[in-house]
N, C-alpha and C positions, 0 to 999 in steps of 0.2 A: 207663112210666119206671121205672127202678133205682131205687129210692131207699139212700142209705148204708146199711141193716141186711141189705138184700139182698145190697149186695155184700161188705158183713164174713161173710155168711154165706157165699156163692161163697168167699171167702181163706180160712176155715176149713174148707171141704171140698177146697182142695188138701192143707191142714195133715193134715187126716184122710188123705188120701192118702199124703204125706211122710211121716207114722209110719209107716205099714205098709211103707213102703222102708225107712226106717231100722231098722222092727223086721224086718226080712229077709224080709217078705212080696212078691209081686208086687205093685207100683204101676204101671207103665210103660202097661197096657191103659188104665188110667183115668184116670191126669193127659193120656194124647191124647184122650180120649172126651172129657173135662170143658172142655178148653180147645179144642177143635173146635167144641164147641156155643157157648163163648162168643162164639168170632171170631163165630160167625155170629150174632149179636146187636151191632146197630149202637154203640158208643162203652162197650160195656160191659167187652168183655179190658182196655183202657186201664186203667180205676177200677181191676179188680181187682190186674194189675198193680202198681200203685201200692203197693195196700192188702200185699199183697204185700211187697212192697219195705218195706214198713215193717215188716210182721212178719219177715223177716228181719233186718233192722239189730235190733232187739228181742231176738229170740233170739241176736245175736253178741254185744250188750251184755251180756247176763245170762249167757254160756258162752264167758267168757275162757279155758277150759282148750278149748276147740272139742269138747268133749262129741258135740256136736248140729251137727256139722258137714257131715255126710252129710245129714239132713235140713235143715238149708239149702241144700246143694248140691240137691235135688228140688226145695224147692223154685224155687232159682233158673232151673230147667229147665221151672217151669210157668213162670215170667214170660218166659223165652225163646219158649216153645211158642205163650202167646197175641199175642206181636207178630207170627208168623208169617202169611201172607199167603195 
């Protein structure tokens, strides 16, 4: 079983990915590797999704200027990637 620090840590390794896009590095190999391996782990893409989903609303809350708007946009592309089937 996941338990919740497991998957704040999964949400923060998309995040760690997401800066490297936003800081203009290649991201795109590793948010498919990272979110491939989740699907394939029973009811887990869901949680992090979520977790996800929050730290996004998060980050728009705190960057009314959209500063960090690209790296929400990644991230929003892993939460798309783990519904994937």
């Amino acid at each position: 079983m996941t338990d919740n620090r497991d998957i704040l840590d999964l949400a923060n390794r998309f995040e760690s990915i997401a800066t490297d896009g936003f800081e203009g590095r290649p991201y795109r190999p590793a948010l498919d590797e990272l979110a491939r391996g989740l699907r394939a782990q029973a009811g887990v893409a869901p949680r992090v999704a979520h977790a996800l989903g929050v730290m996004i609303r998060l980050i728009g809350e705190s960057d009314p200027q959209g500063r960090f708007a690209a790296k929400t946009a990644i991230l929003r592309e892993a939460v798309a990637l783990l519904g994937e089937g």
